[in-house]
C-alpha positions, 0 to 999 in steps of 0.5 A: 531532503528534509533535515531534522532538528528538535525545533522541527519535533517541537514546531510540529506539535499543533497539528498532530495533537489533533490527533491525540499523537504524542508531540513535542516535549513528551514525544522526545521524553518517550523517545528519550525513554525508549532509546535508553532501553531499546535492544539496539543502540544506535552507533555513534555519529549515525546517519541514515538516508531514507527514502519513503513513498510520498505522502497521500495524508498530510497529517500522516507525514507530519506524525512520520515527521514527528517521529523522526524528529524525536528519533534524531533528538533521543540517538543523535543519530542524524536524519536524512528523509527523502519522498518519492512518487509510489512510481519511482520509489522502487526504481531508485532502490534499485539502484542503490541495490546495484551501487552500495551507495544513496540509501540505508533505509527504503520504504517501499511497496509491495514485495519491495524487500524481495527484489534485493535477498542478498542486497538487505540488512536481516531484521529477524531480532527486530521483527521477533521483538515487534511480533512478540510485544504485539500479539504477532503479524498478519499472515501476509504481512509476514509472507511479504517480508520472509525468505525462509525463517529471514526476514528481509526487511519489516511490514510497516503497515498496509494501505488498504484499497477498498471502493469508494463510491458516490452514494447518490449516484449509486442511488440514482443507478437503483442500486441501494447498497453496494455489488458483492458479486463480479455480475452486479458490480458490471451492472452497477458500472454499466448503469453509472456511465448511462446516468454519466456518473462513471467509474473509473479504474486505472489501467497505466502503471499505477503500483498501487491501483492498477495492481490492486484491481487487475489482480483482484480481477484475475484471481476473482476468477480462478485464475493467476501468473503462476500456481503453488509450485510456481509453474506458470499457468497465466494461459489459460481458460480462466484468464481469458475470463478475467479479460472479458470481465475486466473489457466490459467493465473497461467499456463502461469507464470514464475515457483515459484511464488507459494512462492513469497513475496512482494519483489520476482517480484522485483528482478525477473523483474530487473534481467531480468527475468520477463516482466510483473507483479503488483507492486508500481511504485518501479520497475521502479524507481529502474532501473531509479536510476542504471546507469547498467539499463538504457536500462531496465528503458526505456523499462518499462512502466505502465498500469491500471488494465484491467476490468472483466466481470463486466464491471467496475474498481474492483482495491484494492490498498494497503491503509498504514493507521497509527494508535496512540495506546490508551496507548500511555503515549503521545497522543499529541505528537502521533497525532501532529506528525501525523499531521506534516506528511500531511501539505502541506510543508511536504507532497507535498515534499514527494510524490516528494521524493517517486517518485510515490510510495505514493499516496494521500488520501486528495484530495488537492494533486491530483496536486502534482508536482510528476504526471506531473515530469514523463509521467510514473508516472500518473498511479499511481496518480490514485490509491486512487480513483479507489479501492475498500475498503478491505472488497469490498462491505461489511462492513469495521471493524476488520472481514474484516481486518482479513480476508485480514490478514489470506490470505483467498483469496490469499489461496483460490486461491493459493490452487487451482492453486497449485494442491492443492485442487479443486475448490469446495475445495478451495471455501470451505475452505474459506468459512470455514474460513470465518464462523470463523471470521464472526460469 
């Protein structure tokens, strides 16, 4: 757990500046600034805990770093700040939902918020201030985080998961650019495993990858857990189409990718192994920073999702929504810290810091300077508008969220691929599990 200190704002100006982020003396003026004509004031003698998803950037954490830093400094209020794997993140929200105790901030995945309706701190006033200073929220950042008129908690950002892809080995394969459709995207994967350049999908519970992909697989095709009225309709024609689709491509896989988590296709594709998968933009900013893979960097490059038999973009984009909890002693030191995150003079700064692995949900910052500092970064600034909310066409709510939580569908697709069962197995298994949640 990390304690912040304005030593620790200081100190951590070299790296970020960088990046063109505000650091020392004039990130704590700014701060300073702000928390005197800020709508809310933070209680005195505040303390918040607050988990966060462990970082895939560096430079990210060290501008997240740096903003809690100045917010400590500029409120008093003291600081605790804790990472967890994308795995656990959710799981130890939980329990702090269940005992009133452990955290008053949780930055989460998905439809985090969702599980907990009567668990969070309202953020209406914050994400009307927000919205209304910068031009608005993305439609499905505003659906991820909204029961009703309430919002539930506040969508930070979205880590947008797009192809990333060896382009010689796409050469080498024939193919000069990059599949849009579901028919030559398998016959891409097919010709990279015959050259032995694979690619290579997770199929574990990876929260992020193996969501994003399985999701965009199923819905490519018509097909989804439930429909607009929220009635299960998984069993169908449809699904079973996504499962064969998603075997072949399966087939062509590099070997283990059954227990694959979201960290797995990273490592895999720096060392060499892997030259086609679903990721953040951390791939590519991992070798760009290590002089030993240049020549990887290079040849890295990223691509929209190709389109499915429907005919239009099916993407789900993994939303990291940050939600105050209702027993929380200071609600307004929760919410002005919330608020700090997303002005202008920090969030800018950090997408900067991110290197396209954040992308924005208040539509002001489509003109962040990030997307125009690399020609290999634009994909990604694209994420918050093209995907599709977690519950696809029904309603977004806790069924939805613990649906995305249990892996149905990553299980069902997984347990098909695998061997493990056969398509109506798998199609009925999920929707057995379904019924269970949507009752």
């Amino acid at each position: 757990m990390k304690d912040f200190t304005r030593r620790t704002l200081l100190q951590g100006g070299t790296a970020l500046a960088a990046t063109g982020m505000l650091t020392g003396p004039a990130l704590f003026d700014f701060a300073k600034a702000w928390a005197q004509s800020a709508p809310w004031k933070a209680e005195p003698g505040a303390k918040l805990t607050v988990m966060r998803w462990k970082r895939f950037v560096p430079a990210e954490d060290d501008a997240f770093n740096a903003m809690v830093a100045a917010f400590k400094a500029a409120t008093g209020t003291e600081m605790n700040v804790f990472s967890e794997s994308f795995e656990d993140v959710q799981p130890k929200a939980s329990v702090a939902a269940n005992t009133g105790s452990g955290l008053d901030l949780a930055w989460g995945l998905h439809t985090l918020p969702q599980l907990f309706p009567t668990k969070v701190l309202k953020m209406n006033d914050v994400a009307d201030y927000l919205g209304g200073k910068y031009g608005g929220w993305t439609d499905a950042a505003a659906k991820t985080c909204k029961l009703g008129n309430d919002w539930l908690g506040i969508p930070v950002a979205t880590n947008g998961g797009y192809l990333t892809y060896r382009k010689s080995a796409l050469d080498k394969a024939g193919f000069k650019e990059f599949p849009k459709d579901f028919p030559s995207f398998l016959e891409m994967c097919k010709a990279l495993k015959a050259n032995n350049t694979p690619a290579g999908f997770a199929l574990g519970h990876a929260s992020g990858d193996g969501n994003a992909w399985l999701h965009w697989v199923l819905w490519g095709h018509g097909a989804y857990t439930v429909d607009q009225n929220d009635k299960i309709v998984i069993n169908s024609p449809e699904t079973a189409k996504a499962l064969e689709y998603c075997k072949a491509l399966y087939d062509s896989f590099i070997p283990g990718t059954a227990s694959w988590n979201d960290s797995s296709n990273n490592k895999a594709f720096l060392a060499g192994e892997l030259y086609c998968t679903a990721n953040g933009i951390s791939i590519y900013v991992a070798a760009k920073t290590d002089a030993s893979k240049k020549e990887l960097a290079e040849d890295t490059y990223h691509a929209l999702w190709p389109v499915g038999p429907v005919g239009k973009p099916t993407e789900l984009q993994l939303a990291l929504p940050i939600l105050a909890f209702n027993f929380t002693k200071y609600p307004n030191a929760a919410k002005a810290f919330v608020a700090f995150m997303l002005e202008k003079e920090n969030y800018e700064k950090w997408l900067s810091g991110a290197q396209g692995y954040l992308t924005q949900t208040l539509n002001a910052y489509e003109s962040a300077p990030i997307w125009k500092a690399d020609p290999k970064n634009e994909v990604f600034s694209q994420a918050s508008k093209r995907t599709l909310p977690a519950a696809g066409i029904g309603t977004v709510g806790e069924k939805a969220a613990t649906a995305i939580a249990d892996f149905i569908v990553v299980d069902m697709f997984a347990n098909y691929c695998t061997g493990a069962k056969d398509a109506k197995g798998a199609m009925a298994e999920a929707e057995r599990q379904l019924k269970r949640i949507y009752r």
